[in-house]
VEXDREN-2710 file (C-alpha; in Angstrom, 1 decimal):
% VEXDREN-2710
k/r/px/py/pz
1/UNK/-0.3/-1.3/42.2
2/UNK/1.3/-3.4/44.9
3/UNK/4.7/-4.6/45.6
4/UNK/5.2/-7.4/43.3
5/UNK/4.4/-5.5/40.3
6/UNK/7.0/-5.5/37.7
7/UNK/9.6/-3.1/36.8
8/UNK/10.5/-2.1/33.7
9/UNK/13.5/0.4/33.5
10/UNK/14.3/1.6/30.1
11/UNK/16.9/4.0/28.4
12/UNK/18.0/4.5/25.0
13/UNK/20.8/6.7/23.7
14/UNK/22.9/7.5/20.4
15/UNK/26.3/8.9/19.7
16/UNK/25.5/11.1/17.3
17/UNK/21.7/11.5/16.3
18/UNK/21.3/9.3/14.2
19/UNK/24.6/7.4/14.8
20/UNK/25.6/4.6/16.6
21/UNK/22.6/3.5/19.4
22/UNK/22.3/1.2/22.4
23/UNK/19.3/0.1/24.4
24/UNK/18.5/-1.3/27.8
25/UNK/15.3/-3.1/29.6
26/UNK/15.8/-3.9/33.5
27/UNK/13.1/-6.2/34.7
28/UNK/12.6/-6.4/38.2
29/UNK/10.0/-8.0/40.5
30/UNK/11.2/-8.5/44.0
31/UNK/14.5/-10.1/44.4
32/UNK/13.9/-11.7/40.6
33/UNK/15.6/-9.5/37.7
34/UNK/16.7/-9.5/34.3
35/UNK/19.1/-7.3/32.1
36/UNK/18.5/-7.2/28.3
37/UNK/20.8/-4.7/25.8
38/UNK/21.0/-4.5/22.4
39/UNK/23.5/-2.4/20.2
40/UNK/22.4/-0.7/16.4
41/UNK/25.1/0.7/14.1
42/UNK/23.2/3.6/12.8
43/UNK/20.0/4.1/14.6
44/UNK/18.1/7.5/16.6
45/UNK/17.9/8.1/20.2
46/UNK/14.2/8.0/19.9
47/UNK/14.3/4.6/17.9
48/UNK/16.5/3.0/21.1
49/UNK/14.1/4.2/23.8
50/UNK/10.8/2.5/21.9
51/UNK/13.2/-0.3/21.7
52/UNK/14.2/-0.6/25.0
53/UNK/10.7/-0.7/25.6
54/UNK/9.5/-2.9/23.2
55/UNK/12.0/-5.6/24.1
56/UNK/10.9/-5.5/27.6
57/UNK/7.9/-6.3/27.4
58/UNK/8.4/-8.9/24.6
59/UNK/10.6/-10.7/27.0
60/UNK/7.4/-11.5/29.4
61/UNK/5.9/-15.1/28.6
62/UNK/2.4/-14.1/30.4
63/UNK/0.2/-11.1/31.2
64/UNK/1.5/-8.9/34.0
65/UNK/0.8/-5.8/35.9
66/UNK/4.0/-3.5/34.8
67/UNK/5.1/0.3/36.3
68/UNK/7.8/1.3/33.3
69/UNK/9.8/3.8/34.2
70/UNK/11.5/5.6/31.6
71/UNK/12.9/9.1/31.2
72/UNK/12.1/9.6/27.7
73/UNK/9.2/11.9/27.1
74/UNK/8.6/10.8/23.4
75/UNK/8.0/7.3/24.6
76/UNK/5.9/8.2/27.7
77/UNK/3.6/11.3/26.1
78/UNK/3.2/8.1/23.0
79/UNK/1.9/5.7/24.6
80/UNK/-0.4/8.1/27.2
81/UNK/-1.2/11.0/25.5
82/UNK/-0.8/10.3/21.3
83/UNK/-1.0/7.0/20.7
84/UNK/-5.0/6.9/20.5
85/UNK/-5.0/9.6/18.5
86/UNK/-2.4/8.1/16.1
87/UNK/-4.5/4.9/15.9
88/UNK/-7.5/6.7/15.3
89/UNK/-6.2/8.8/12.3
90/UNK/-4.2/5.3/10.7
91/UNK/-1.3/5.9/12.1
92/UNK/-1.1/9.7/11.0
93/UNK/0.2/12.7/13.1
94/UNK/-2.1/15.4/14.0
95/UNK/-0.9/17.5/11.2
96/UNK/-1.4/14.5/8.5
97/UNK/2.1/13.4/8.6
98/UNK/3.1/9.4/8.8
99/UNK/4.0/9.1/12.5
100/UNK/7.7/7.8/12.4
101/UNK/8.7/4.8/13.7
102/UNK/5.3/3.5/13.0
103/UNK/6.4/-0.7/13.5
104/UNK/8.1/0.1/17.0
105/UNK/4.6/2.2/18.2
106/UNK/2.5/-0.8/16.5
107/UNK/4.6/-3.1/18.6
108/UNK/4.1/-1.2/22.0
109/UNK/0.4/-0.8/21.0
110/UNK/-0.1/-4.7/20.9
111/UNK/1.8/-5.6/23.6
112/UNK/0.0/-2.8/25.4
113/UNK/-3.5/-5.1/25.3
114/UNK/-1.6/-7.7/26.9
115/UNK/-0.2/-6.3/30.0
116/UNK/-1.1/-3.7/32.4
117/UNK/0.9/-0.8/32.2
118/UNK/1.4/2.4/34.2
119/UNK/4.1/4.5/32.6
120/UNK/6.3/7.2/34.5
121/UNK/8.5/9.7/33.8
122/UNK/11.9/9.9/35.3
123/UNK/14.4/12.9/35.3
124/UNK/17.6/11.6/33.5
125/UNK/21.2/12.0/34.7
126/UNK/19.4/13.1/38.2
127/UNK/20.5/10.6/40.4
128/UNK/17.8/7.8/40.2
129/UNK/19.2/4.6/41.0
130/UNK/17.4/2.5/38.4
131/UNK/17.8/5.2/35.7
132/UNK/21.2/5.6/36.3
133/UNK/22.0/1.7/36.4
134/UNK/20.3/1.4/33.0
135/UNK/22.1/4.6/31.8
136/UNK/25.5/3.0/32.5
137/UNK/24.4/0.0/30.8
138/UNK/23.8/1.2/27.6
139/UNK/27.3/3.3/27.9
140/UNK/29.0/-0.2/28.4
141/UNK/27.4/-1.4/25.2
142/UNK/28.3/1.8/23.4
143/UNK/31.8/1.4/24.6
144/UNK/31.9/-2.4/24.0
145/UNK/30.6/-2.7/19.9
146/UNK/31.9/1.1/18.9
147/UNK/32.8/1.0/15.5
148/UNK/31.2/-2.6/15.2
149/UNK/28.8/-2.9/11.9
150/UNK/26.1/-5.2/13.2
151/UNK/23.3/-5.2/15.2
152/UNK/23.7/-7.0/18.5
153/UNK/21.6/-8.4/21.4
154/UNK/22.1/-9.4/25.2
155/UNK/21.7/-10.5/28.4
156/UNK/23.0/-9.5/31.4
157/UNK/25.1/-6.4/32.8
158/UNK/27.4/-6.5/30.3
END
């Protein structure tokens, strides 16, 4: 990868598991960036880090070479490690079950064939920059719809 490969930096987070969830996707290349956020009532931490994800890379209007940085395991071990597996077995687990949150994986695995993507796995709350930017993020949008009933999105440090 070189320089002027995009940046994805995701987080997700709940209050409450499942409660109220926020998302955020930071995409960078060079001096060139842009903030997206969305807010769901009742939602999973896992559910908002696929999301963040997912809405990432649905924001790009053309094939691109993308490091995503992320410090969620489930996403990162999914979409390296389990996610030809899953696709193999239609979408079951290894011990049968349906995987869960089949449409956001489905979504990731299609947009997968479009870009180039190296995934990598950040320590949270540890002091990295980007990690932390997208972490206070997804606060401000916790702190800014609490208590509101309806699914929002965004764009921009909010």
């Amino acid at each position: 990868m070189t320089d002027v490969t995009l940046r994805l930096i995701t987080d997700g987070a709940c209050r409450g598991n499942p409660g109220p969830g926020a998302w955020g996707a930071w995409l960078r290349q060079g001096e060139a960036e842009r903030v997206l956020w969305g807010y769901a009532p009742q939602t999973t931490n896992n559910r908002m880090e696929l999301g963040a994800a997912l809405h990432g890379l649905e924001a790009l209007k053309r094939p691109s070479s993308i490091l995503i940085r992320s410090d969620s395991q489930y996403l990162i071990k999914g979409m390296t490690e389990w996610l030809a597996g899953w696709q193999k077995r239609g979408w079951r687990s290894a011990g049968g079950s349906a995987v869960k949150n089949v449409e956001l994986w489905q979504g990731l695995a299609r947009l997968a064939q479009t870009h180039q993507l190296r995934w990598e796995w950040v320590r949270g709350h540890s002091g990295d920059p980007e990690n932390e930017a997208v972490d206070a993020l997804i606060n401000r949008v916790l702190d800014h719809f609490a208590g509101n009933a309806q699914e929002q999105c965004g764009e921009g440090w909010l």
